[in-house]
C-alpha angles and dihedrals in degrees: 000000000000109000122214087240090084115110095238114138102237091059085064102111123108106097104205090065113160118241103274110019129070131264093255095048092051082055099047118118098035124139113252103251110276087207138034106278126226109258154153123220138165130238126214095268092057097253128128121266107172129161092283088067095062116119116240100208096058137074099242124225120202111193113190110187142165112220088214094054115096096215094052079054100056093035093056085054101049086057096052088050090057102024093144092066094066101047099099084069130060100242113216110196117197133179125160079226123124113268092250079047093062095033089055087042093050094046100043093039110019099019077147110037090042085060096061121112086225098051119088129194114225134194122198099206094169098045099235100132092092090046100052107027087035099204128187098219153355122305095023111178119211118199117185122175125236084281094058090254117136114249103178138005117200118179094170124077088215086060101062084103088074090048097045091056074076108052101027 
């Protein structure tokens, strides 16, 4: 697992960081959201795809992953192995990459998954994921139910088992 305590630049997010320490230690520590935060990200296509655009009929999976960590890597492919066991959930996956960065990551790693009607790129231009999910480490997996209330939080790509009883 690749905690977010390492000092790699796209980890650099939360913006109260004390002098002296990154962003994401300064974040370390925190309790995964109980609830769907309220946020603003961007798609692919450079619109708008904030909290208000979630759909209410369907478990929601939140996927945060780095293109350069190895266990997002093997995670994400662990997913698109498997991609039908997560269809009975809209898949959000958010990463604070380049564009050319995600789409690199999604071909070589979740061609796939990537492919899916219920999976969504998402692009986290203003670097708020770590500030209001609050997750430990890369990939971190967010499950909410159909209320917004988290399920289930896997930050291990050997746990997507836990996550997948769900979706299954």
């Amino acid at each position: 697992m690749l905690l977010l305590l390492a000092a790699a630049a796209p980890a650099q997010v939360t913006p109260a960081a004390a002098p002296g320490r990154s962003p994401v230690q300064a974040a370390a520590g925190q309790t995964p959201a109980k609830t769907v935060p309220a946020f603003r990200f961007a798609t692919m296509d450079h619109r708008v795809f904030a909290n208000t655009d979630l759909p209410g009929d369907k478990l929601l999976l939140f996927v945060f992953f780095d293109p350069d960590c190895e266990h997002c890597q093997h995670a994400l492919q662990s997913m698109d192995k498997d991609y039908k066991a997560f269809q009975r959930a809209a898949l959000y996956l958010v990463s604070m990459a380049s564009h050319d960065r995600i789409n690199l990551f999604m071909a070589s790693y979740a061609p796939r998954l990537a492919a899916q009607k219920n999976v969504l790129l998402l692009m986290d231009e203003t670097s708020q994921f770590i500030a209001q999910f609050k997750p430990i480490r890369y990939p971190s997996l967010y499950l909410y139910s159909t209320d917004q209330s988290l399920l289930d939080y896997e930050d291990n790509e050997a746990t997507l088992f836990r996550i997948e009883k769900y979706t299954r």
